[in-house]
N, C-alpha and C positions, 0 to 999 in steps of 0.2 A: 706310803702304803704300798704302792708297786712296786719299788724298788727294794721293798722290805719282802714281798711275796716271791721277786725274781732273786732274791739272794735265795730265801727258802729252796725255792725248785732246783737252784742250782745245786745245792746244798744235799740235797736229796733225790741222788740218780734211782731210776727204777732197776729192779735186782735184778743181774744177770748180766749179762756181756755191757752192760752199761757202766755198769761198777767198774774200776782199774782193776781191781783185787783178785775180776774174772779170769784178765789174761796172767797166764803165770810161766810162759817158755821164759826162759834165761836169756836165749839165743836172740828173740826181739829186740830190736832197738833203732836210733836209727842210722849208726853206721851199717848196719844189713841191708839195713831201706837203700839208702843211699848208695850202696856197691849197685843190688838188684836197681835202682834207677839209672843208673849212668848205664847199666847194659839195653834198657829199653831205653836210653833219649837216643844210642844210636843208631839201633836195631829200628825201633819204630821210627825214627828220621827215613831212613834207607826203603821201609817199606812205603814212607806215604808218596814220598819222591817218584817212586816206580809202579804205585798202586796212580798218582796221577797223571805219567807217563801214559799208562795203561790207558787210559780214556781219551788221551789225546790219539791214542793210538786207530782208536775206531773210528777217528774223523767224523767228530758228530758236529762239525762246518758243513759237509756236507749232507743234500737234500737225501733225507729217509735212514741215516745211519744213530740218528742220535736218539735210544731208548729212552731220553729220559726226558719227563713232560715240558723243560723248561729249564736248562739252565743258568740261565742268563747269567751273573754275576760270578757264580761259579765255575761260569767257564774261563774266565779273562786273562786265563796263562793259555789257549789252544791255539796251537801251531800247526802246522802241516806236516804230518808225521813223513819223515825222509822213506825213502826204501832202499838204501845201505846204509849203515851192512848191514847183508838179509839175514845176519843172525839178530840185528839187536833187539825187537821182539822176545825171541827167545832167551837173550839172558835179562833182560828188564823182567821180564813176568815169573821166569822160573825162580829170578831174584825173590822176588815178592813172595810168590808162594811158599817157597822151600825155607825161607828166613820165617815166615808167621809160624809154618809149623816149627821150628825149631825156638822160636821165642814163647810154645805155649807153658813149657815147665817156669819159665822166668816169669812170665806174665801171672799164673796160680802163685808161684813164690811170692811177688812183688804185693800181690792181693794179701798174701798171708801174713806178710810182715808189717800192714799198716792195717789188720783189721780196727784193733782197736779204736782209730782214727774213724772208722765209719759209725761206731755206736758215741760217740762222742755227746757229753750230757751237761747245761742242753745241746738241741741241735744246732741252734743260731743265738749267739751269740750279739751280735751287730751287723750293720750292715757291710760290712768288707769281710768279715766273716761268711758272712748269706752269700757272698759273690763268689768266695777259697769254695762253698760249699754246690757250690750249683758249676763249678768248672770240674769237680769232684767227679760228681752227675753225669755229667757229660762225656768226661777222658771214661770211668769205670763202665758206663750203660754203652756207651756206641765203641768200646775198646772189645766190650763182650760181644754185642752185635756183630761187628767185625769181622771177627775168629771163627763164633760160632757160622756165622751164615759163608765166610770164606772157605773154611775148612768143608764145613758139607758141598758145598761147591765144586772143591777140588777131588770130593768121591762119587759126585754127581748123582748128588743126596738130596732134593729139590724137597725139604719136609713142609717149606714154610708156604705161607699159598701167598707170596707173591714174585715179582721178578725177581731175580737176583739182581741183575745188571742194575736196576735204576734204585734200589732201596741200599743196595751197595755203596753206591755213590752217594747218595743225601748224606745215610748212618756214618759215610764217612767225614764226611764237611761236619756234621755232629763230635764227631771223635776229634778232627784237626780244630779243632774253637777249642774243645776241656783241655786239648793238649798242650796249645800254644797259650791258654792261659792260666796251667798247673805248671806249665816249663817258665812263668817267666813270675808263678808265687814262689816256688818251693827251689828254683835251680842255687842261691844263694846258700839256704838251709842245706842241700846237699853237699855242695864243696865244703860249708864249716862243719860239716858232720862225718866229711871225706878225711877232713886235716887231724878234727880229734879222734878218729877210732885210731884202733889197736893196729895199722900199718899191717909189714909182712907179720907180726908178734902174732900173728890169730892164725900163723901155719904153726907153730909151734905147740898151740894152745890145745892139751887135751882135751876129749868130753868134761873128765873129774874135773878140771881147773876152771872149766867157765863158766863164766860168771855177769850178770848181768853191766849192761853199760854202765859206769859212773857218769850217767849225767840224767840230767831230770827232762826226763820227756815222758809225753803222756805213751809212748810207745812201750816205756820199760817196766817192766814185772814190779809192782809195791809187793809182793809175797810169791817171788821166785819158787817152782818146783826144782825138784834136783833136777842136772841138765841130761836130755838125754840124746845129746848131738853138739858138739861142736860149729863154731861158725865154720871153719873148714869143712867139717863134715857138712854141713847143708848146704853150699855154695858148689863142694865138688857132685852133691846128689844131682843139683841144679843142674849142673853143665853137663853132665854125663847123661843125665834125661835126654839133655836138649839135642844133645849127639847121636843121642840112639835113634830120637824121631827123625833128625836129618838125615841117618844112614836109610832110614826104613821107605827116605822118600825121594833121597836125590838122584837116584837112577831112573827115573822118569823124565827125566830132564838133560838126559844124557844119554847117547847110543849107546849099542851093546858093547863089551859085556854086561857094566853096570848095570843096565836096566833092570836085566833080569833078578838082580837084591832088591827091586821094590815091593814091601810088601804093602805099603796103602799111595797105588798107585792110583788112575781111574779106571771102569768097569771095563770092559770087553776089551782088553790088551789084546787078544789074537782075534782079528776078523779076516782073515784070507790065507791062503799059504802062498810059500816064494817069496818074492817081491811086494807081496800086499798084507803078508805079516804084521803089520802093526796099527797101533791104536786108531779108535774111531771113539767119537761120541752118539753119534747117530747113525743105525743100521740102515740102510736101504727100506725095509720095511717099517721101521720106528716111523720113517720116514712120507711112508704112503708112496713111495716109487715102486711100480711093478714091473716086471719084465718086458712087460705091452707097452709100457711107455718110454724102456731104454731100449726096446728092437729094431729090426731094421726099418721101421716105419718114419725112427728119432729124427727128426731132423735141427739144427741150431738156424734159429732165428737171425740176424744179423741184421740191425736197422742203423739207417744213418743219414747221408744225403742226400746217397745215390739209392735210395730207396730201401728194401725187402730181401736181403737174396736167403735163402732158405738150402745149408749145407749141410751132406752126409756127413758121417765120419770118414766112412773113405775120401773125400772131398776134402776133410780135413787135415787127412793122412797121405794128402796128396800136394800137399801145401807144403811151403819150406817148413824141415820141423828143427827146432836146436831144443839142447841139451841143458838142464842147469842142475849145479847140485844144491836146494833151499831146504830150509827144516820149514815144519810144520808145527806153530807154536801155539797154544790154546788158552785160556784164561785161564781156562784148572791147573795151569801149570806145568801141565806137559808139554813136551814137545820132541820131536825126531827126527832127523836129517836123511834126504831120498833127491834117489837123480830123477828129476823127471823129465819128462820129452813131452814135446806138444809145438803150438802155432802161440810165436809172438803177440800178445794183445796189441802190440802197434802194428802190426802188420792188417789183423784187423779191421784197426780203427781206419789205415789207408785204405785198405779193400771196401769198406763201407763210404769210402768219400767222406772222410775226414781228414780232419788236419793237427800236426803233432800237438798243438794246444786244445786236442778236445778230449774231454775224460766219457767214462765207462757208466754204464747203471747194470748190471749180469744182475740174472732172473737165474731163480731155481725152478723144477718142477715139486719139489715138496711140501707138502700137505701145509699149510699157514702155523702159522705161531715162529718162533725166532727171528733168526735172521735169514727169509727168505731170498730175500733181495739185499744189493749195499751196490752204493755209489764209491766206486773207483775215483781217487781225485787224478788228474792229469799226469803228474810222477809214476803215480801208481801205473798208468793206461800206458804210457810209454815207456814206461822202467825195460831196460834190455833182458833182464832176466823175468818178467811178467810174463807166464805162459797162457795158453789154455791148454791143461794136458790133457794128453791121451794113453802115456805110457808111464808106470813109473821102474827104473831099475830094470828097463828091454822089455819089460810085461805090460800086457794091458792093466788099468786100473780097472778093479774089481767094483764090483756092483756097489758095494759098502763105502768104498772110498768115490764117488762119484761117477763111474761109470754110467755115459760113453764120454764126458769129456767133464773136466773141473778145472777153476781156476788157480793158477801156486801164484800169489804177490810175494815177494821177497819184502822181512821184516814184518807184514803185517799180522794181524791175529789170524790164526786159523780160521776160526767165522767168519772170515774175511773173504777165506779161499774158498769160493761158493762150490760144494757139488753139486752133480746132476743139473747142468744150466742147460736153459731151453733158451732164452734169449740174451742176446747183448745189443744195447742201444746204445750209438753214438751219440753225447752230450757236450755242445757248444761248451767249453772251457770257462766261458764266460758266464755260463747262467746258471 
């Protein structure tokens, strides 16, 4: 009797996109599927690779930098993020960013060409079935999470009310679970579904001639429409989307000229003139830093062995000062390369009675929430190019960019590079 009732229900899909009969493009099948997947296994490879980079990058081994409640297991690839070369920051992330926007046209294609596959009737089947369906779940809901909470991100579009940083990283361990185990049901079905399509034959293929796949998947049209796109044609729409959002985005990640062709860069591209021309995420004011607290009253804390000593900026502009040329690289993806001038952090760290094996804790004066504070690991505190500037490009650094003094680490995140610091304490290497 059940098995007489589960033939029935199977027998009897509810009307509408559950039916096959609903889908009727020509174009669907799963040689389409299968092209658009081989372009996300290696697109989305390349992003998690660097999307995980990314978090090692914030050194959340070290005490106070790790936003996120508890990683324990999930962290068991964290290494000590190097600080050369001081670009690599900057192309790991800009990677990251500039490749998701450019995989979103593939990513909606990829969606479109297995809808079919999500109204599927019924929905479970068996139990191995239940498991293809629940990695489904998984790659589809935290592939969307992703994008969506990454891209508004990268326009520093904060809609959702919670972190970024730390719901980023779960939704992602969510996504890499559906992915590594829809990449290791379906990677087989792709390559024989690579070998039976239609080859180069489908450049040659007009709209008027095409014609659904000859092979029996539940992908393909039972009652085809006429066609009104070629697989050429929607494979070339795909790529030229995806080019057009990479052109719209990659000059943010690139010094000028380029830059200036981005049109969904992040907000306030111009906060100062000259030398202090370029991006910030956070104003001085955004900030709760007022005038009264960056004047001549400022003083930088400096703690260590040898106690308290408490330095002007002239004090500090009085101090050996070197040169370096580091970009400034962000999570949203941007970044931009500046000479700045300032006081070696190892120089520092000696000046406080320390010793080359002790790292950094740099305090901001800005209002709580982010990343007010970050622990320096020991590379980072001695690295020869680790400043604390004062100058960037022969000018003073402007109110906005951390004026009277901010940290540049080479390679690491932007929020890394604290502005507006009121103190640094010397921290034993060891603890």
């Amino acid at each position: 009797m059940v098995n007489e009732v589960l033939q029935w229900v199977d027998g009897h899909p509810p009307p509408g996109p559950f039916r096959r009969r609903f889908w009727r493009s020509p174009v669907r099948g799963p040689w389409l599927t299968a092209v658009l997947g081989s372009v996300l296994l290696a697109g989305l490879t390349v992003m998690i690779v660097t999307g995980l980079l990314s978090y090692a990058a914030y050194g959340p081994l070290l005490p106070g930098n790790d936003a996120t409640p508890a990683h324990g297991l999930l962290g068991f690839y964290l290494f000590d993020w190097p600080t050369g070369p001081s670009w690599l920051y900057r192309v790991t992330q800009g990677t990251h960013v500039a490749l998701g926007i450019a995989l979103v046209p593939v990513v909606l294609a990829k969606l479109w060409s297995v809808i079919p596959k999500l109204f599927e009737w019924p929905p479970v089947r068996s139990i191995a079935h239940s498991l293809e369906r629940l990695t489904l779940l998984m790659l589809v809901g935290g592939l969307l999470f992703e994008f969506v909470t990454g891209l508004l991100n990268s326009q520093l579009d904060y809609l959702f009310p919670f972190f970024f940083y730390t719901a980023h990283f779960y939704g992602a361990w969510v996504f890499i679970g559906g992915f590594v185990g829809h990449v290791l049901v379906k990677f087989p079905v792709m390559v024989r579904s690579l070998r039976r399509g239609p080859g180069q034959s489908f450049r040659r293929t007009s709209v008027a001639d095409t014609r659904p796949e000859p092979v029996e998947s539940e992908l393909v049209a039972t009652a085809p429409a006429p066609p009104t796109a070629s697989r050429r044609g929607v494979l070339g729409f795909v790529g030229l989307s995806s080019l057009v959002l990479l052109g719209t985005y990659i000059g943010s990640v690139l010094d000028d000229p380029l830059r200036r062709l981005t049109l969904f860069g992040p907000h306030d591209r111009g906060n100062g003139v000259g030398a202090n021309d370029f991006p910030v995420n956070k104003t001085a004011a955004t900030a709760g830093v007022t005038p009264a607290m960056t004047g001549a009253a400022w003083r930088l804390e400096l703690v260590g062995p040898a106690g308290t000593t408490r330095l002007s900026r002239e004090d500090l502009l009085a101090l050996a000062q070197h040169t370096h040329y580091l970009p400034i690289a962000c999570v949203e993806g941007w970044s931009i390369g500046k000479t700045w001038t300032g006081v070696r952090l190892a120089d520092l760290v000696a000046r406080a009675g320390g010793r080359p094996t002790d790292r950094l804790f740099v305090e901001s004066m800005q209002n709580g929430g982010g990343f007010g504070a970050v622990s320096l690991s020991v590379d980072q505190s001695q690295a020869e190019q680790s400043l604390l500037a004062l100058k960037v490009e022969g000018e003073d650094i402007s109110p906005d960019h951390g004026f009277p003094a901010r940290t540049i680490i080479p390679a690491a995140p932007g929020v890394h590079c604290t502005k507006w610091v009121k103190r640094i304490t010397v921290i034993d290497g060891g603890a």
